[in-house]
Wavefront OBJ file of the C-alpha trace (Angstrom):
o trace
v 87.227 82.950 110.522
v 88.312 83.739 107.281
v 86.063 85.629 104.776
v 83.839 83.243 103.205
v 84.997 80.737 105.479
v 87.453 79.681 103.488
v 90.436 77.315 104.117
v 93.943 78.195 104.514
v 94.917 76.393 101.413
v 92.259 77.223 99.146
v 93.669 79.214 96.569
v 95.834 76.255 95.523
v 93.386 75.173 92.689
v 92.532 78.763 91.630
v 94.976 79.044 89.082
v 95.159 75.867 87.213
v 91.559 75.550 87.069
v 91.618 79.309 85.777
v 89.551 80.375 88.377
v 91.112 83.948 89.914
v 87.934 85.906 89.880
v 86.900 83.724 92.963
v 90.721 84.691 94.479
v 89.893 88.001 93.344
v 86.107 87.962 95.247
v 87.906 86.745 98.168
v 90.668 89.538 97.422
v 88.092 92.194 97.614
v 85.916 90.573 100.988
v 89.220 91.538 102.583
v 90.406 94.837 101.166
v 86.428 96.015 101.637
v 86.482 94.871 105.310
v 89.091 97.020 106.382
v 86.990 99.903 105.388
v 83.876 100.515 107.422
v 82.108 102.821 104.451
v 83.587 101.040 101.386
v 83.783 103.633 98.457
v 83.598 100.516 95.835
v 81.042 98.276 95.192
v 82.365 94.340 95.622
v 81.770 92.920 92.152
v 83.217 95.744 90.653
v 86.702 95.691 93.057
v 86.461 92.015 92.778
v 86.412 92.059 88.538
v 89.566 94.708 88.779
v 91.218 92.440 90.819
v 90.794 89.468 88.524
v 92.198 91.892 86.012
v 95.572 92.158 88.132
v 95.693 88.940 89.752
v 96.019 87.579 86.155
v 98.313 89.930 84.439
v 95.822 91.301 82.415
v 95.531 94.848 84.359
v 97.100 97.955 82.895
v 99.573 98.652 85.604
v 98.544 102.205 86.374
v 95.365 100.291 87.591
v 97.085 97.076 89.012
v 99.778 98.677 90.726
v 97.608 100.931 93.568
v 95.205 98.239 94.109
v 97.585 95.585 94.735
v 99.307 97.821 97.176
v 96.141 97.734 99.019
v 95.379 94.374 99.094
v 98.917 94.233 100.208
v 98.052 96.552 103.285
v 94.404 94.358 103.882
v 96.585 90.777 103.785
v 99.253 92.169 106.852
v 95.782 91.756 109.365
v 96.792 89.343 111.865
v 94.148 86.923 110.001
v 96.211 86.763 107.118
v 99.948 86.623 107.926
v 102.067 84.473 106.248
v 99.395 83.257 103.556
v 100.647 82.148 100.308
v 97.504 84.775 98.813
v 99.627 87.384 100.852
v 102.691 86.829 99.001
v 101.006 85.731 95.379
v 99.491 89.590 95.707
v 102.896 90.763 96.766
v 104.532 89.263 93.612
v 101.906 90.819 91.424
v 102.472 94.274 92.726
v 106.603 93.664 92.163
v 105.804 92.502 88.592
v 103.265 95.463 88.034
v 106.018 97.940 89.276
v 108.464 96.069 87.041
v 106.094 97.038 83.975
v 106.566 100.410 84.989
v 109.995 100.753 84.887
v 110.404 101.158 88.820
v 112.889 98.283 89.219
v 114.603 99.280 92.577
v 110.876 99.365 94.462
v 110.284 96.172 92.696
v 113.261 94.154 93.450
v 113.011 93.934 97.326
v 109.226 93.088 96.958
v 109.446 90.359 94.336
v 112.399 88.600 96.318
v 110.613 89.087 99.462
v 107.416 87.011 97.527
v 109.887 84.216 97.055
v 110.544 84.132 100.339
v 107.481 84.111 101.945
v 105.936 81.700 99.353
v 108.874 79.009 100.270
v 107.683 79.431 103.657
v 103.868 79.622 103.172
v 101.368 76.525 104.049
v 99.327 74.880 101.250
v 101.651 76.939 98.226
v 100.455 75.184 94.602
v 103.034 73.670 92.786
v 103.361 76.417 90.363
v 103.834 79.091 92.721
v 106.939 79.232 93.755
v 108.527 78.927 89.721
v 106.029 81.596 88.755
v 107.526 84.008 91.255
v 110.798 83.302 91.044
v 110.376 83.943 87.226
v 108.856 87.057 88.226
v 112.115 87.990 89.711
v 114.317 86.739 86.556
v 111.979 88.951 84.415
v 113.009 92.145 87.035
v 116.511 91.866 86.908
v 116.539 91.204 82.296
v 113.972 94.393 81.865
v 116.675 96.246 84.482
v 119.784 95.051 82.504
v 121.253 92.940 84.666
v 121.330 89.251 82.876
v 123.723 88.105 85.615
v 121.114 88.174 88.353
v 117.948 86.844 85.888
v 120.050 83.532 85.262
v 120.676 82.986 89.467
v 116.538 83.277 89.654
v 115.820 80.801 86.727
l 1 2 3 4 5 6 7 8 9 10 11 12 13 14 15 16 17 18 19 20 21 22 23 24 25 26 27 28 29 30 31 32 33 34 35 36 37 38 39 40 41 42 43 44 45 46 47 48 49 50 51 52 53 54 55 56 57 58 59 60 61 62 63 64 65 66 67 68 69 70 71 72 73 74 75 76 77 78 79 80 81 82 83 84 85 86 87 88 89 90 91 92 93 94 95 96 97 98 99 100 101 102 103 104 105 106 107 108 109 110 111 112 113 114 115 116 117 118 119 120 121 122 123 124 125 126 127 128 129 130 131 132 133 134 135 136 137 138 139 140 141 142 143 144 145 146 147 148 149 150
C-alpha cells in the first residue's frame, strides 16, 4: 500500500484545487521512508517540498531535494506514477534555472514521456511539462526546438 493509502490517481486534483502541500506531505512520507533514521523532521521536508513542487523554491534548495524524491519515486511501489514524472519535470525546470541546460534537457523530455504514458495524469499535466521543455530549449538559445514543444 501506498503511503497514506492513497490512490494511484490522487494527485490529479492537487493542483487545480491549489493543494501541493498535501502532494508535498505525501512527497516527504516517501523520501523519509527510504531512510530508516530520517535526519529531517516531516512537516518541515514536507513545507520545502511544497516550496519546489510549486515553483516557488530557490533552486539551490529545489534542485537536491527533487533529485531525491526522484531516487524515493524509482521504488518498485512507485514506477511509472504520474507524481514520479511531475517531480522529474520540476527537477529539469529547477536545473534549467540554473543554467545547466544539457542535464536538464534529457530529464524534462523524459517527464513528457512518462507523463503521456502515466495512469490518472490531470489534464494540465502533460501542457505544463511540455512547456517546461519549450522554456529549456528559449533560456538555452535554441528557438527552433521551443516552437516543436509548444
Amino acid at each position: 500500500m501506498r503511503p497514506s493509502g492513497r490512490s494511484r490517481s490522487w494527485p490529479g486534483s492537487t493542483r487545480s484545487s491549489g493543494r501541493w502541500p498535501d502532494a508535498a506531505r505525501l512527497l516527504a512520507e516517501v523520501v523519509l521512508a527510504q531512510h530508516p533514521e530520517p535526519k529531517r523532521q516531516h512537516d518541515a521536508l514536507a513545507a520545502s517540498l511544497a516550496g519546489a513542487l510549486s515553483g516557488t523554491a530557490a533552486p539551490s534548495e529545489a534542485v537536491p531535494m527533487l533529485a531525491e524524491c526522484r531516487e524515493a519515486l524509482k521504488a518498485p511501489l512507485w514506477g511509472g506514477d504520474w507524481l514520479a514524472a511531475e517531480v522529474a519535470s520540476r527537477h529539469g525546470d529547477y536545473l534549467r534555472r540554473q543554467g545547466r541546460f544539457a542535464e536538464a534537457e534529457p530529464i524534462v523530455i523524459a517527464a513528457v514521456d512518462d507523463i503521456r504514458k502515466a495512469v490518472g495524469v490531470p489534464d494540465w499535466s502533460e501542457a505544463a511539462a511540455r512547456e517546461r521543455v519549450a522554456e529549456l530549449y528559449e533560456a538555452w538559445g535554441r528557438p527552433g526546438d521551443a516552437a516543436r514543444w509548444r
